[in-house]
N, C-alpha and C positions, 0 to 999 in steps of 0.2 A: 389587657390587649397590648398594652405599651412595652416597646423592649428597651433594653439600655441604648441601643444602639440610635434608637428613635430618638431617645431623650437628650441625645448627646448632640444628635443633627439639630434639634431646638435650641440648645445651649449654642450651640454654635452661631446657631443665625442672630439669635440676640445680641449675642457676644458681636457680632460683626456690625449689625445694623449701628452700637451703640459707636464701633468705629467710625463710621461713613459718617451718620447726621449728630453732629454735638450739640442739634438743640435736646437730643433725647438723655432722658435721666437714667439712673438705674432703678427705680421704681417703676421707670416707664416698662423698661426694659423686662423684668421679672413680670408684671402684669403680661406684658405682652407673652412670654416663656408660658405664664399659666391658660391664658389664653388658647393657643396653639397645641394645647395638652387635651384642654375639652375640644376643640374642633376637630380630631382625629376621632373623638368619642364622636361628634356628630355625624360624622362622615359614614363612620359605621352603619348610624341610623339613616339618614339619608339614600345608602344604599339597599337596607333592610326595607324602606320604603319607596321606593324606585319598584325594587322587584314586584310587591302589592299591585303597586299600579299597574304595570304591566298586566301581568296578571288576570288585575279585572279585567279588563277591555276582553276577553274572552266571555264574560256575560256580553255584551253589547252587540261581538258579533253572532254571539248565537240568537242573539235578539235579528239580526239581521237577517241571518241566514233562514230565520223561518218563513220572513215575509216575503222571500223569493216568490214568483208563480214557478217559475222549472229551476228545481232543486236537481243541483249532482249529488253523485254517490257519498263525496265528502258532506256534503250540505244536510245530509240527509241524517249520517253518521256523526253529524257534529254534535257535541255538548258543550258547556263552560267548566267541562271540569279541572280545565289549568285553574280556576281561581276556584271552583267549588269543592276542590281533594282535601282531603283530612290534613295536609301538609300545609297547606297555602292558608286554610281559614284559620287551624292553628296560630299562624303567624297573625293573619290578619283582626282574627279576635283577643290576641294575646292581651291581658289587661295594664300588664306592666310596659309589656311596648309600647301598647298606645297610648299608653298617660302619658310617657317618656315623648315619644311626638307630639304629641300637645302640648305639652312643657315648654319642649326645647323651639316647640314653631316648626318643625321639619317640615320640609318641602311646601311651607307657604311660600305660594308668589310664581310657582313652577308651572308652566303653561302643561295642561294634561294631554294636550295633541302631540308634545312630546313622547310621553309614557306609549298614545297610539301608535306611532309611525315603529316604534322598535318593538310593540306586538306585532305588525303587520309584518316586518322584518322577521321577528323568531317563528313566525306561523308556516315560513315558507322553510325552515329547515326539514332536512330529513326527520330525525329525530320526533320534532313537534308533529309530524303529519302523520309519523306510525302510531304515536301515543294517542291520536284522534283514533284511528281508523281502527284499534285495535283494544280488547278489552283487560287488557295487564294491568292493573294498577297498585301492584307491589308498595311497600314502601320506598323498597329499594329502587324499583326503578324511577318513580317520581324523583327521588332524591338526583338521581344522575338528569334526571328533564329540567330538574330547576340548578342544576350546575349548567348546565348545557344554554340555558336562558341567560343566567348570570356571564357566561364568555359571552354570549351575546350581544347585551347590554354593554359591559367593557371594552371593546371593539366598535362600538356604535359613536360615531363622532357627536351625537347630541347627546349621550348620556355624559360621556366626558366634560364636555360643555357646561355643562350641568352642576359636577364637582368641581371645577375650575371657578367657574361664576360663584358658587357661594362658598370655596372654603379654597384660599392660596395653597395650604400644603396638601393637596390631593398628589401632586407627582410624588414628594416625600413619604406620604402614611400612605400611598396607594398597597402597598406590598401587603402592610400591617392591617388596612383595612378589609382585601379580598382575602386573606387569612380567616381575618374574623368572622365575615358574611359565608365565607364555604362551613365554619365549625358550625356553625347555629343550622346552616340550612342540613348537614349532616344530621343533627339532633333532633328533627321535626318528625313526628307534630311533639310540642309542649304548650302547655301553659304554664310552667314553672318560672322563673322571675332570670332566664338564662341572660338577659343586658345586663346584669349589674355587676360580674364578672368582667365585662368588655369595661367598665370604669377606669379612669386612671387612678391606681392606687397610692396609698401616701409612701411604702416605704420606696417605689419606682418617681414619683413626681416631686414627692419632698427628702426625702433622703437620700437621693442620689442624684435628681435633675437639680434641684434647689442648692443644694452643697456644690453640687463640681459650680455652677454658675455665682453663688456670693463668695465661694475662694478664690476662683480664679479672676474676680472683678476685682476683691479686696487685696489678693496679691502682686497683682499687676506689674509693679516699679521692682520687688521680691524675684519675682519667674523674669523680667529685662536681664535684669545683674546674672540669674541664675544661667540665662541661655547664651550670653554674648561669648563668653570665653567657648564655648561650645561652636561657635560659628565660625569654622576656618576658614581663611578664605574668601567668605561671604560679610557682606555689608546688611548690619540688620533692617537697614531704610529699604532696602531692594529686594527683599523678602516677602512673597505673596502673604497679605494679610492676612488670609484665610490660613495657612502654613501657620505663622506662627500663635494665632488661636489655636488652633489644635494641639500644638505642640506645650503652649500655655497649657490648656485642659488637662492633657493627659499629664503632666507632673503632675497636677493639685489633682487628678482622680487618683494615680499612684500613691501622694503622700498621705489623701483626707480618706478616701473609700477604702475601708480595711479587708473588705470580703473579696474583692477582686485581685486575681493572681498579675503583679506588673505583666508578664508576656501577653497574658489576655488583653491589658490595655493597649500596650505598644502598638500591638496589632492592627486591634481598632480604630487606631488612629490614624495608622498607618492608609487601613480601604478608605477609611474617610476621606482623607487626603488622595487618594484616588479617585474618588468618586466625584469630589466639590471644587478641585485645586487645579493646576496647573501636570502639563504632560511629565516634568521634572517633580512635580512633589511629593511623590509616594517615597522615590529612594531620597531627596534630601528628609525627608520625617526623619522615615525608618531610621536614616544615619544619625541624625540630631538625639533623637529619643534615646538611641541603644546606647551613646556615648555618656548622656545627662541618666540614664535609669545606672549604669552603672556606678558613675560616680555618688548617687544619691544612695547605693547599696555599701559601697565603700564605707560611709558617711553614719551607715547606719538610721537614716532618715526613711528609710518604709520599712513599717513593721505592717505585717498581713494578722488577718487571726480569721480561724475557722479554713473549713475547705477552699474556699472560694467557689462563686459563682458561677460557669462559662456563659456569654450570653451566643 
């Protein structure tokens, strides 16, 4: 589930935090890196179980709707099959999901009037009231009913709440994690062991997140010397911190990761720098990087091997 791009925003923040507080160690530091790695995994599940929830509460009001005395035509027409379609119990019988929520503790401690208030919210959509009224139950269209739930859910200020409260980088792995939760809800119904794919794997977590993060911590005083002549003009004290982290990284990704093509890194570093930096930092990277990648080619200091990778 994890992309490079993901791992390198983790690196970063460790990388930075260990700037800011020097009571932190770099032990602390890497813990905290791996840390941050399974929380994206949980986030995933957390969302996988959000949707469940929802869901039910479609038994409850059909529970309610019975005990009406003067039933409408919806009332009438209703069933609980959002949570009882071969899609949704799929999910929710799945045997490996749910050890994996009971393992990890997913969504203990979550008030369940939550999960209500945003079924009572996707009931009132178009979509949800034709799927009642209406006897299509494709697979295919269920699939697009439980997309159409999930925007719902993500626009709803208490689910958000929800992933903020129990896991900091939801703005960060937000992109990586509605990724994930749209492939699985494509693939329904299974009972096949489809989470353990979404895992963080070793050669993404330890061979590329673990490596850019103990080279560019242990080279540190190395990548100073290396970038100062590079910096015309500029004073490296006055340099956004963030800036020259990144710029650190991306030479020890260039010199240590051999599958990755230098332009692909520049680049990356580059949006990064765009994304986390200041309004000036993309073109000071850009500049810094293309002048230090050149010279490092000069130098004969990156060797590549194999196609490379794009992320």
């Amino acid at each position: 589930m994890l992309s490079r791009r993901n791992v390198r925003i983790k690196v970063m923040q460790q990388l930075y935090s260990l700037n800011q507080d020097k009571e932190l160690t770099f032990k602390d530091i890497k813990s905290a890196y791996r840390h941050s790695l399974l929380n994206a995994f949980h986030l995933y599940l957390l969302n996988l179980y959000s949707i469940i929830k929802v869901c039910s509460f479609a038994v409850e009001d059909a529970t309610n709707r019975k005990k009406k005395h003067l039933k409408s035509e919806e009332d009438l027409k209703f069933s609980d099959k959002l949570y009882t379609n071969p899609l949704v119990k799929s999910l929710a019988t799945n045997p490996f999901l749910q050890k994996r929520l009971k393992a990890d503790r997913i969504g203990e401690g979550i008030d369940e009037d939550i999960f209500r208030k945003i079924y009572k919210e996707f009931t009132k959509e178009e979509k949800y009231v034709k799927y009642i009224m209406e006897d299509d139950t494709s697979s295919e269209n269920l699939v697009e009913l439980l997309l159409e739930l999930y925007r719902v859910c993500r626009r709803n200020e208490l689910f958000n709440e929800i992933m903020d409260d129990h896991y900091s980088g939801w703005p960060d792995d937000k992109s990586l994690v509605i990724g994930a939760v749209k492939k699985t809800l494509k693939v329904l119904p299974s009972q096949a062991d489809f989470i353990s794919e979404h895992l963080p794997d070793d050669e993404t977590v330890t061979e590329f997140g673990e490596t850019l993060l103990d080279k560019t911590f242990q080279s540190n005083s190395e990548l100073d010397q290396l970038i100062k002549p590079v910096l015309v003009n500029w004073e490296a004290e006055r340099i956004a911190i963030i800036d020259l982290i990144l710029i650190k990284m991306a030479i020890t990704e260039m010199v240590n990761i051999k599958t990755i093509p230098p332009k692909v890194t520049l680049n990356e570093y580059v949006e990064l720098a765009k994304m986390y930096s200041t309004d000036k930092s993309q073109e000071f990277v850009n500049g810094v990087l293309d002048r230090l990648l050149k010279g490092l080619q000069e130098e004969n200091k990156i060797i590549k091997e194999g196609r490379g990778l794009l992320d």
